[in-house]
N, CA, C and O atoms as a Maestro MAE file, in Angstrom:
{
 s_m_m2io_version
 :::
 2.0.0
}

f_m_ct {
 s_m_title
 :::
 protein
 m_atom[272] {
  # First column is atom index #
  i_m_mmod_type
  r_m_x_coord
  r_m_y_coord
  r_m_z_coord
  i_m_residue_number
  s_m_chain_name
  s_m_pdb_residue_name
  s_m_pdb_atom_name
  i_m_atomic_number
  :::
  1 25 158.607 47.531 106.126 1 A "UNK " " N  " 7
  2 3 158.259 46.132 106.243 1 A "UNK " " CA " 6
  3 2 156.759 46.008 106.022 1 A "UNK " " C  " 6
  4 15 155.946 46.785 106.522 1 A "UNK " " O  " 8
  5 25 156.475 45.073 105.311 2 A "UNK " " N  " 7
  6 3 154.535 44.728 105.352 2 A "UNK " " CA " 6
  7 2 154.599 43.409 105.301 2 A "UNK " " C  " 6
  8 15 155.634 42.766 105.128 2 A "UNK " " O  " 8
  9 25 153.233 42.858 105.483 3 A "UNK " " N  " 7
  10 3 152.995 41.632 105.381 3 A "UNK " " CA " 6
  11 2 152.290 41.096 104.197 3 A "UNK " " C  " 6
  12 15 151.217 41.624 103.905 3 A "UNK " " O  " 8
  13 25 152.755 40.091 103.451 4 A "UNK " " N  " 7
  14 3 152.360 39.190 102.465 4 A "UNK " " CA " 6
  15 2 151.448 38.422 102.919 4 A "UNK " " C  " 6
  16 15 151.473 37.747 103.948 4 A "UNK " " O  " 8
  17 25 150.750 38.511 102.258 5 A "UNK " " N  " 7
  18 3 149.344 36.656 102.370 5 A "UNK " " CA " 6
  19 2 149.433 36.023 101.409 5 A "UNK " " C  " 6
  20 15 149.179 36.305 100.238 5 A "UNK " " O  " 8
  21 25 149.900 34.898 101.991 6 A "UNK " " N  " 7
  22 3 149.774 33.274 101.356 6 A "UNK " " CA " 6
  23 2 149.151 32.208 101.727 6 A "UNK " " C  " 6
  24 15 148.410 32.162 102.709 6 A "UNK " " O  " 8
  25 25 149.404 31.255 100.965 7 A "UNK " " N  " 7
  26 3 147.864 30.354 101.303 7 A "UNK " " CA " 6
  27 2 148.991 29.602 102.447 7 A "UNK " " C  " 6
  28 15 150.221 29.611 102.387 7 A "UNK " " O  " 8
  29 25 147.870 28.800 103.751 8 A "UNK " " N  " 7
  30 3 147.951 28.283 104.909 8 A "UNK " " CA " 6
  31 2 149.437 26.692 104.346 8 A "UNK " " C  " 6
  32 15 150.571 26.654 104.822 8 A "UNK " " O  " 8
  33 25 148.923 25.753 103.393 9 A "UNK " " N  " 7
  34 3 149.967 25.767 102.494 9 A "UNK " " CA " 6
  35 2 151.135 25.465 102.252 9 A "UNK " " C  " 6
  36 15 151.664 24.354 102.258 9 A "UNK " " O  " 8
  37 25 151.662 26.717 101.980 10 A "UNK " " N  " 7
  38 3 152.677 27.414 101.004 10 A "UNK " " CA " 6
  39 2 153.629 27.632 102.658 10 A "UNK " " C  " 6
  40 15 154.836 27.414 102.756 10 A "UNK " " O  " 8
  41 25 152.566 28.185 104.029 11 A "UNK " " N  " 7
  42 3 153.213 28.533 104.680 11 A "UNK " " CA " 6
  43 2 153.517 27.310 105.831 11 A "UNK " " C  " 6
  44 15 154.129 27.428 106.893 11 A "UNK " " O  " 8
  45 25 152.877 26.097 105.251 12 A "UNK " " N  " 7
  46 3 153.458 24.933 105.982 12 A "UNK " " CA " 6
  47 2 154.469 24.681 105.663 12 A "UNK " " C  " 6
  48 15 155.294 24.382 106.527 12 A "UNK " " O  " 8
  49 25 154.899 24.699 104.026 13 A "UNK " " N  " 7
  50 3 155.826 24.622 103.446 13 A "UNK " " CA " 6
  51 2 157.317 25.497 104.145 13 A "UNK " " C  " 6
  52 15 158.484 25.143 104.312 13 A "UNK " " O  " 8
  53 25 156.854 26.278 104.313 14 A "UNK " " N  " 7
  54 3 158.118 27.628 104.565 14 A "UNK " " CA " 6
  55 2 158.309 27.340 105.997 14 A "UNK " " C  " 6
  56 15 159.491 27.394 106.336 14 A "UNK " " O  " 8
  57 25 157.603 27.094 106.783 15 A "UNK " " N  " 7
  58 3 157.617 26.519 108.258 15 A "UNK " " CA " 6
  59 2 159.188 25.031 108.341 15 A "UNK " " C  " 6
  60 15 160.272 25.008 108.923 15 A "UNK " " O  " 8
  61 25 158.466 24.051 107.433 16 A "UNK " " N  " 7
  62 3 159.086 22.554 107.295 16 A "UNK " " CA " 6
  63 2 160.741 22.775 106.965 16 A "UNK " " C  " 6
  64 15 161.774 22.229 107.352 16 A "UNK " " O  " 8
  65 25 160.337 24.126 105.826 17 A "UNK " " N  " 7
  66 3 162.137 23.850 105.551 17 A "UNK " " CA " 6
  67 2 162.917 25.171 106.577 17 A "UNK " " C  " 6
  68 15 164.134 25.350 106.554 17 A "UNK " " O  " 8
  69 25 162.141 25.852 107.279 18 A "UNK " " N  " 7
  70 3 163.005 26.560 108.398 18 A "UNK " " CA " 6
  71 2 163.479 25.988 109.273 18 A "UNK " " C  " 6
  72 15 164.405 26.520 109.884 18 A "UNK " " O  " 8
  73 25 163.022 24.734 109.631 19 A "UNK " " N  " 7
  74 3 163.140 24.613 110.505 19 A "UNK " " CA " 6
  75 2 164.769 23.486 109.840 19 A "UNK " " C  " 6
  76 15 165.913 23.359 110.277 19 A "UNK " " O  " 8
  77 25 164.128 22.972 108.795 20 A "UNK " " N  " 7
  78 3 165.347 21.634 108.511 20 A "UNK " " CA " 6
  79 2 166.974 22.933 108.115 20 A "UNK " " C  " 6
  80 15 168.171 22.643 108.095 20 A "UNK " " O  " 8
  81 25 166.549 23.792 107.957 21 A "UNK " " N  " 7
  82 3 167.579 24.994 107.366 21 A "UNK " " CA " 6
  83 2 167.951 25.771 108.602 21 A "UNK " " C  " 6
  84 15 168.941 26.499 108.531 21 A "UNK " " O  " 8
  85 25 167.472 25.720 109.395 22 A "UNK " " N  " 7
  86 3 167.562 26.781 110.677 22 A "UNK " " CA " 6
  87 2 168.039 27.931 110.688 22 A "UNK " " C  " 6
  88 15 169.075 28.474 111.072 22 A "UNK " " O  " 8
  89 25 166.473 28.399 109.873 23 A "UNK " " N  " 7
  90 3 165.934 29.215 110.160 23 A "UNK " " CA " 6
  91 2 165.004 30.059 110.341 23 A "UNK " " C  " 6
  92 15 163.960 29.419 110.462 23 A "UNK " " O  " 8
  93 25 164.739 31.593 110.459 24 A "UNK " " N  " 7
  94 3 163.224 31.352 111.015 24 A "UNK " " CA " 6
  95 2 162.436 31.460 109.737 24 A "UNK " " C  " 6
  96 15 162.952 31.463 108.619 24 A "UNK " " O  " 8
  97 25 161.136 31.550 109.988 25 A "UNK " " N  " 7
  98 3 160.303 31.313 109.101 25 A "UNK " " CA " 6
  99 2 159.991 32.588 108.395 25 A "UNK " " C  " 6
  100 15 158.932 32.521 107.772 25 A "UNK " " O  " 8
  101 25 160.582 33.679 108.317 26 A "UNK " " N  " 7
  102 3 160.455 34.527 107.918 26 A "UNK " " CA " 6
  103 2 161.875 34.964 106.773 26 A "UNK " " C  " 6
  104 15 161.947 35.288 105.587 26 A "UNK " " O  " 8
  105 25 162.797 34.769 107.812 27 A "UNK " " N  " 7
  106 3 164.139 34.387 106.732 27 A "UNK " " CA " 6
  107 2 164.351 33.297 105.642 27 A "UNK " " C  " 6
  108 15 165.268 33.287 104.821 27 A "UNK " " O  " 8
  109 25 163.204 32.244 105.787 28 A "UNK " " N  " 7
  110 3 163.535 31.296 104.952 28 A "UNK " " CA " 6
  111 2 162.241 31.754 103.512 28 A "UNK " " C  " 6
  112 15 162.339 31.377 102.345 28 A "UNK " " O  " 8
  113 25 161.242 32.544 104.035 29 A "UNK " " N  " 7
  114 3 160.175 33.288 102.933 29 A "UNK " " CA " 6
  115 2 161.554 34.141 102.493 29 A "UNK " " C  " 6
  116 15 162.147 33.650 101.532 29 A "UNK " " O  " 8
  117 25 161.988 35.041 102.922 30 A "UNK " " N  " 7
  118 3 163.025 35.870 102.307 30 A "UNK " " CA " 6
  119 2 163.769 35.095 101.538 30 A "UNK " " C  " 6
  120 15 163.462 34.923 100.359 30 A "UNK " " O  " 8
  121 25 164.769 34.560 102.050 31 A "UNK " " N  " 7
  122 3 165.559 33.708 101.085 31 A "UNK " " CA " 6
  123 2 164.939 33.317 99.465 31 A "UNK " " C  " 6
  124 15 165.333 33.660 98.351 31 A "UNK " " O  " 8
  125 25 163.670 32.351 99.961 32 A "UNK " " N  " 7
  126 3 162.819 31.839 98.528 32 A "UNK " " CA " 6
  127 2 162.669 32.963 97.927 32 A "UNK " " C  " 6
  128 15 162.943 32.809 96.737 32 A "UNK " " O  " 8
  129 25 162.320 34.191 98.201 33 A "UNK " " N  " 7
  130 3 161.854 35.607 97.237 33 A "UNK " " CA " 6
  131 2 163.097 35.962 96.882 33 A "UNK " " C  " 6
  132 15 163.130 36.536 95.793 33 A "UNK " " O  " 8
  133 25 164.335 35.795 97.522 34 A "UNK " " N  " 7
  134 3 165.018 36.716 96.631 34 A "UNK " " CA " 6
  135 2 165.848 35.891 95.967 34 A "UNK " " C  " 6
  136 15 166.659 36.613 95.386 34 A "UNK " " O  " 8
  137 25 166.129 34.471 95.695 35 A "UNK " " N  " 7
  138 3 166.001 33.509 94.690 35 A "UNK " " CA " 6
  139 2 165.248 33.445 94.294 35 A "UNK " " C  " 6
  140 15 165.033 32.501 95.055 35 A "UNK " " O  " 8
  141 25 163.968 33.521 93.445 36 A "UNK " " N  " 7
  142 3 163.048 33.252 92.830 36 A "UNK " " CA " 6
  143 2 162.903 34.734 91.922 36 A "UNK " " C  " 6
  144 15 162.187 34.812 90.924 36 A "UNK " " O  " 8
  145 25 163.637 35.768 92.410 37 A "UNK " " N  " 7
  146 3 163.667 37.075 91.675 37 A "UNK " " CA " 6
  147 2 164.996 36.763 91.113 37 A "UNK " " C  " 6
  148 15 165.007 36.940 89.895 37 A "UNK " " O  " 8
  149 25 166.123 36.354 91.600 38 A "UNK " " N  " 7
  150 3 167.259 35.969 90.988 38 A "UNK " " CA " 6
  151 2 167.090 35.375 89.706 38 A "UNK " " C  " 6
  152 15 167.238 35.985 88.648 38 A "UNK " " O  " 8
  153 25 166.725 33.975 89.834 39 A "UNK " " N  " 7
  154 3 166.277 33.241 88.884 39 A "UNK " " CA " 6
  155 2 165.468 33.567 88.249 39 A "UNK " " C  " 6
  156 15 165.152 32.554 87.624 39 A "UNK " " O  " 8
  157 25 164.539 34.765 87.792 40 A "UNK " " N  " 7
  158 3 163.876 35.815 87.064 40 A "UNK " " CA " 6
  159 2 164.792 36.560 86.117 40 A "UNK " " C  " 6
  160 15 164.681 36.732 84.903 40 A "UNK " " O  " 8
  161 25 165.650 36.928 86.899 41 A "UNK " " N  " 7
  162 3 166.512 38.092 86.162 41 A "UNK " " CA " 6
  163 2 167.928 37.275 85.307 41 A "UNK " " C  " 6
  164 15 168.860 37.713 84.633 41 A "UNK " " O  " 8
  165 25 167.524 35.953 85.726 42 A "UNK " " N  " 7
  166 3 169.209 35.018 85.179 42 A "UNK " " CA " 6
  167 2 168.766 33.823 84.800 42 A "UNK " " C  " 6
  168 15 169.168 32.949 85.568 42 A "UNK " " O  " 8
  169 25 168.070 33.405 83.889 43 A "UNK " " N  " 7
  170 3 167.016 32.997 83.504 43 A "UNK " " CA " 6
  171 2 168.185 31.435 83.300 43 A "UNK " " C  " 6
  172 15 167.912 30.320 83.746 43 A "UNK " " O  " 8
  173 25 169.665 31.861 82.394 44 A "UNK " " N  " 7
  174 3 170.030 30.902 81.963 44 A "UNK " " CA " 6
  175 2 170.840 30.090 83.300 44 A "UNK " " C  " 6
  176 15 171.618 29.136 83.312 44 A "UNK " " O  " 8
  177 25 170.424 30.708 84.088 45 A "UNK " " N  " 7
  178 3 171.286 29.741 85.740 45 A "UNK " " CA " 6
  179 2 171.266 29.122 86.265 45 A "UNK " " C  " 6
  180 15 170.630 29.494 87.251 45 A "UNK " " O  " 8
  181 25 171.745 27.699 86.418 46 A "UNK " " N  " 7
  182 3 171.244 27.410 87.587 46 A "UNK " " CA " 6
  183 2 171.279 27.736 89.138 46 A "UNK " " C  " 6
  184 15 172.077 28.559 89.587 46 A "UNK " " O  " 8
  185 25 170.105 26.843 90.173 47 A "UNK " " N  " 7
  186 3 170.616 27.050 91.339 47 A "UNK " " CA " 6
  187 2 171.648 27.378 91.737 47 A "UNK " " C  " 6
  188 15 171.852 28.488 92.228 47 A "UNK " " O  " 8
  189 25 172.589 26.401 91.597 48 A "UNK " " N  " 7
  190 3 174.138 26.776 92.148 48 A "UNK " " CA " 6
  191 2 174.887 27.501 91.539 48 A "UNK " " C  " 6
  192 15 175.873 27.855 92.186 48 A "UNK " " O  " 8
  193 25 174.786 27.980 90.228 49 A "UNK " " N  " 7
  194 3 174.984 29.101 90.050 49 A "UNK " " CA " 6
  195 2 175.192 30.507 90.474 49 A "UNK " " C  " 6
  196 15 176.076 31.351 90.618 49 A "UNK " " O  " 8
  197 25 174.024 30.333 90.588 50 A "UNK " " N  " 7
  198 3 173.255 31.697 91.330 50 A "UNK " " CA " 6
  199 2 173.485 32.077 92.710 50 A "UNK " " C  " 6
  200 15 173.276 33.227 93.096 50 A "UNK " " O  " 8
  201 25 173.871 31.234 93.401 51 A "UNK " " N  " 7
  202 3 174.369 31.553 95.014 51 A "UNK " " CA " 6
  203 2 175.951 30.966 94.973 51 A "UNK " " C  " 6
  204 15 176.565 30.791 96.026 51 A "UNK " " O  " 8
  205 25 176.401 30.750 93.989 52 A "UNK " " N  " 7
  206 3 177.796 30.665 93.859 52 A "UNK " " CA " 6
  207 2 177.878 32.534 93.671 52 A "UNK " " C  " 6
  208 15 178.410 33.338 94.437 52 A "UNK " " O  " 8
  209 25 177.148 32.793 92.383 53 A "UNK " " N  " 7
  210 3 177.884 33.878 92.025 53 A "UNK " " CA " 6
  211 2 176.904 35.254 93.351 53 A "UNK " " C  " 6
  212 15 177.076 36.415 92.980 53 A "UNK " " O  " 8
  213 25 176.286 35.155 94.284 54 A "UNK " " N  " 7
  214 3 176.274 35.793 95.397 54 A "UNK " " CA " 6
  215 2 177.245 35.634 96.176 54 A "UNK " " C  " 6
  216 15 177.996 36.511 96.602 54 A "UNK " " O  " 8
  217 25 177.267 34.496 96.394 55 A "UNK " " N  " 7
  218 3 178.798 34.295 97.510 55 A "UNK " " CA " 6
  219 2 179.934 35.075 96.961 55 A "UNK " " C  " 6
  220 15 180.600 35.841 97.657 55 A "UNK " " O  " 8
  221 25 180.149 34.859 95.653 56 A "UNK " " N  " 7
  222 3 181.158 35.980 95.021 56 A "UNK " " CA " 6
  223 2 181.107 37.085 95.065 56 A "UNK " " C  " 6
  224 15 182.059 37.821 95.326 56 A "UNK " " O  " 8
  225 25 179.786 37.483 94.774 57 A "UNK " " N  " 7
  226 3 179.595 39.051 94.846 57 A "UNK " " CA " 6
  227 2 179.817 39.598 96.726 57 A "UNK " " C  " 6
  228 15 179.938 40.731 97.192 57 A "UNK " " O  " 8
  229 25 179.803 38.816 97.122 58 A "UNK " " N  " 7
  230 3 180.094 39.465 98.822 58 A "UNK " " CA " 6
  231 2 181.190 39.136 99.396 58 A "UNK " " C  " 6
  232 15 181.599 39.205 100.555 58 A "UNK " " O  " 8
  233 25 181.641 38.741 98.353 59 A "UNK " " N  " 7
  234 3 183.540 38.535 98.590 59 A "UNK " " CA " 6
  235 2 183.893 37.170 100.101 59 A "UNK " " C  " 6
  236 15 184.788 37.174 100.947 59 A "UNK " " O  " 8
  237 25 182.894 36.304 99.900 60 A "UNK " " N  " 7
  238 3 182.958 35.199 100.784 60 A "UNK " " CA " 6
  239 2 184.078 34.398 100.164 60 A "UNK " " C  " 6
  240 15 184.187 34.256 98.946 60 A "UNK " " O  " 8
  241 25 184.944 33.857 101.093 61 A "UNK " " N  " 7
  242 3 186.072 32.835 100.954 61 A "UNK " " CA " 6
  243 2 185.731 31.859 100.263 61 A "UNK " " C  " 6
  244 15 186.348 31.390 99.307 61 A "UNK " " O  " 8
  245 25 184.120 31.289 100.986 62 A "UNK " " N  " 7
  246 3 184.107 29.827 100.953 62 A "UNK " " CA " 6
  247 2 183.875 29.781 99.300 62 A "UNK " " C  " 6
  248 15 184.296 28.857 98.605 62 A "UNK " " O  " 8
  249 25 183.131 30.938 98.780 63 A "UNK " " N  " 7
  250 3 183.264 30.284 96.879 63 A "UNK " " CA " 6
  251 2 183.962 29.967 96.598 63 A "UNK " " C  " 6
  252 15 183.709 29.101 95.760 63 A "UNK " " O  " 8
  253 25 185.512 30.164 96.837 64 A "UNK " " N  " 7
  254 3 186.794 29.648 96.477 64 A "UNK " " CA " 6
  255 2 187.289 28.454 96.670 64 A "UNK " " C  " 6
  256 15 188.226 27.955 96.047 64 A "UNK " " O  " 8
  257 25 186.486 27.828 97.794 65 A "UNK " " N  " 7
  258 3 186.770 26.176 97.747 65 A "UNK " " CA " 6
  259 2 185.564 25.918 96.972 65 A "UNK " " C  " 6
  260 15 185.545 24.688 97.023 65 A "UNK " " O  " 8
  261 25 184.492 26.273 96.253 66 A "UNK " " N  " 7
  262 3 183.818 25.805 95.006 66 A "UNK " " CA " 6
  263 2 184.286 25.123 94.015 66 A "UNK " " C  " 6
  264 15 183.787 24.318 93.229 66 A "UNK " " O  " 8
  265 25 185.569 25.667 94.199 67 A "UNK " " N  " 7
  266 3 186.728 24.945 92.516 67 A "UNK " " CA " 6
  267 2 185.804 25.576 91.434 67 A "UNK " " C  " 6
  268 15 185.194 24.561 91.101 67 A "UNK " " O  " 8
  269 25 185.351 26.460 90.750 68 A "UNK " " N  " 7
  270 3 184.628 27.266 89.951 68 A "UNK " " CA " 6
  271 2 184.398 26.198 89.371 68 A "UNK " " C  " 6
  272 15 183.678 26.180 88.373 68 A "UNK " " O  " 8
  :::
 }
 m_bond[271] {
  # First column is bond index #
  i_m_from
  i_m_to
  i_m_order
  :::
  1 1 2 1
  2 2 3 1
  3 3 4 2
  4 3 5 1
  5 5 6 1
  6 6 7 1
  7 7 8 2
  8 7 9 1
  9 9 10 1
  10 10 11 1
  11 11 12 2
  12 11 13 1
  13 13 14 1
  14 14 15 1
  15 15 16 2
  16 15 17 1
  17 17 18 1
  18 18 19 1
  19 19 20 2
  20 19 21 1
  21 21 22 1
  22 22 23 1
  23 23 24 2
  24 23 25 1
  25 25 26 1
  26 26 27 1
  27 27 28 2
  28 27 29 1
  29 29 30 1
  30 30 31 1
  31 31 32 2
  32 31 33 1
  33 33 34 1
  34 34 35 1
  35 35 36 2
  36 35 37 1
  37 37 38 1
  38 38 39 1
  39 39 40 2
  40 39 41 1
  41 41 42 1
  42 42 43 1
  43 43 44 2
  44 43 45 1
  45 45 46 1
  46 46 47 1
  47 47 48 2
  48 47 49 1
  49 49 50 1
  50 50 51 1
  51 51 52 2
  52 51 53 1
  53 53 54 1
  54 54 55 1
  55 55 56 2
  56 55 57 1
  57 57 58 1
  58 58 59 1
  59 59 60 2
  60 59 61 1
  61 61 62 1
  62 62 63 1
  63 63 64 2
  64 63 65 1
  65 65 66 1
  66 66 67 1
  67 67 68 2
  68 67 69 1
  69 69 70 1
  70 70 71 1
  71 71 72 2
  72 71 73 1
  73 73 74 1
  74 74 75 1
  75 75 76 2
  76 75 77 1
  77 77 78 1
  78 78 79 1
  79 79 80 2
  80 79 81 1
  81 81 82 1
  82 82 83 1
  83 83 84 2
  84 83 85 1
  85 85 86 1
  86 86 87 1
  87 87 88 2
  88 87 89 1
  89 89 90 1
  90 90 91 1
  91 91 92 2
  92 91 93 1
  93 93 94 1
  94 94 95 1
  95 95 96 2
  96 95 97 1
  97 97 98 1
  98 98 99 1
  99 99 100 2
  100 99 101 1
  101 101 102 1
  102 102 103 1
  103 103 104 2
  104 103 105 1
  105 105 106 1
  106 106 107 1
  107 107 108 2
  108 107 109 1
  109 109 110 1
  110 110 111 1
  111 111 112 2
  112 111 113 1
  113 113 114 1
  114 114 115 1
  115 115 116 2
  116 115 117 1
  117 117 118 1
  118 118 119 1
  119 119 120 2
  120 119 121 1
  121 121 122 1
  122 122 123 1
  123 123 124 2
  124 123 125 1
  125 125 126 1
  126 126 127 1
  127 127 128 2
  128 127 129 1
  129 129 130 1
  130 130 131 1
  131 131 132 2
  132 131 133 1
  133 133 134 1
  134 134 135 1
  135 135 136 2
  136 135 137 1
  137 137 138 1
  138 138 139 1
  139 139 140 2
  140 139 141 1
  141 141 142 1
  142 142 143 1
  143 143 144 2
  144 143 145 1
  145 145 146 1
  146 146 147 1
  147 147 148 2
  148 147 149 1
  149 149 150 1
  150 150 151 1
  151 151 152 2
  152 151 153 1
  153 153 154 1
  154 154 155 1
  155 155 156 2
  156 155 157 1
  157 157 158 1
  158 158 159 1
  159 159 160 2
  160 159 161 1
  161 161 162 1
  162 162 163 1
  163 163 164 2
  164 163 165 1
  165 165 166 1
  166 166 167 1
  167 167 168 2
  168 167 169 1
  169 169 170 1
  170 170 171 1
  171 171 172 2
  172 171 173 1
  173 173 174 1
  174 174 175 1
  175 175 176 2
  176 175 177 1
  177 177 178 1
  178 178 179 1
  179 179 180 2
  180 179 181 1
  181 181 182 1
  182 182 183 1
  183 183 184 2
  184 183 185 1
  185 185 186 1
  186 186 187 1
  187 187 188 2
  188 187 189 1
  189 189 190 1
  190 190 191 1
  191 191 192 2
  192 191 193 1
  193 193 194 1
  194 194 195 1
  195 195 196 2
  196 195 197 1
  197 197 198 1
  198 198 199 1
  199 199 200 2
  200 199 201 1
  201 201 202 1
  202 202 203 1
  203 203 204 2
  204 203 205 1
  205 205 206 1
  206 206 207 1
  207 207 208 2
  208 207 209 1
  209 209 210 1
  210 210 211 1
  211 211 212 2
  212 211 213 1
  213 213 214 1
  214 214 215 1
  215 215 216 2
  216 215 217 1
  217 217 218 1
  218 218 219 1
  219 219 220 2
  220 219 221 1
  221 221 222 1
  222 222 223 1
  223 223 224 2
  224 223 225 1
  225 225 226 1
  226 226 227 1
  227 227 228 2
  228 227 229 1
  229 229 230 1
  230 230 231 1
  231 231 232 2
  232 231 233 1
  233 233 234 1
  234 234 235 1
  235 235 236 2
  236 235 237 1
  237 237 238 1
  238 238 239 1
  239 239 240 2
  240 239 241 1
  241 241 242 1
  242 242 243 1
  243 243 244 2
  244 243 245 1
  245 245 246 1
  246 246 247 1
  247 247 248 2
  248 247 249 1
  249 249 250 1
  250 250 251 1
  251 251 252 2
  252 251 253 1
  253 253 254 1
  254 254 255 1
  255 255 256 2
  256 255 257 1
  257 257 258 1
  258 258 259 1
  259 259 260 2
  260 259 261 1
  261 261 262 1
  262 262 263 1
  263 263 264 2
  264 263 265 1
  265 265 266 1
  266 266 267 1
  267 267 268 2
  268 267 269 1
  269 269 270 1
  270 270 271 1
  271 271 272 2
  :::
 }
}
């Protein structure tokens, strides 16, 4: 584990939507990084895409009421 520095900010930002998302402010920096590397590597995807086809990849039910 290490720590990242970001501007004061970025981390009001990450604060505002943990809290509306519930969760903490460290899980919700995680989340944004590993969507934002997603959407790096899958360039042609969208959002919902992209955590559709995670939910798939971890064999979650609920993609299946997605209606693909």
């Amino acid at each position: 584990m290490g720590i990242v520095k970001i501007s004061d900010e970025l981390h009001e930002e990450i604060r505002k939507s943990s809290n509306v998302m519930s969760r903490s402010i460290n899980s919700q920096a995680e989340f944004w990084i590993k969507l934002g590397m997603l959407a790096e590597l899958n360039p042609t995807l969208t959002y919902h895409e992209i955590i559709k086809k995670q939910l798939l990849k971890e064999k979650l039910t609920i993609a299946e009421l997605l209606h693909e």
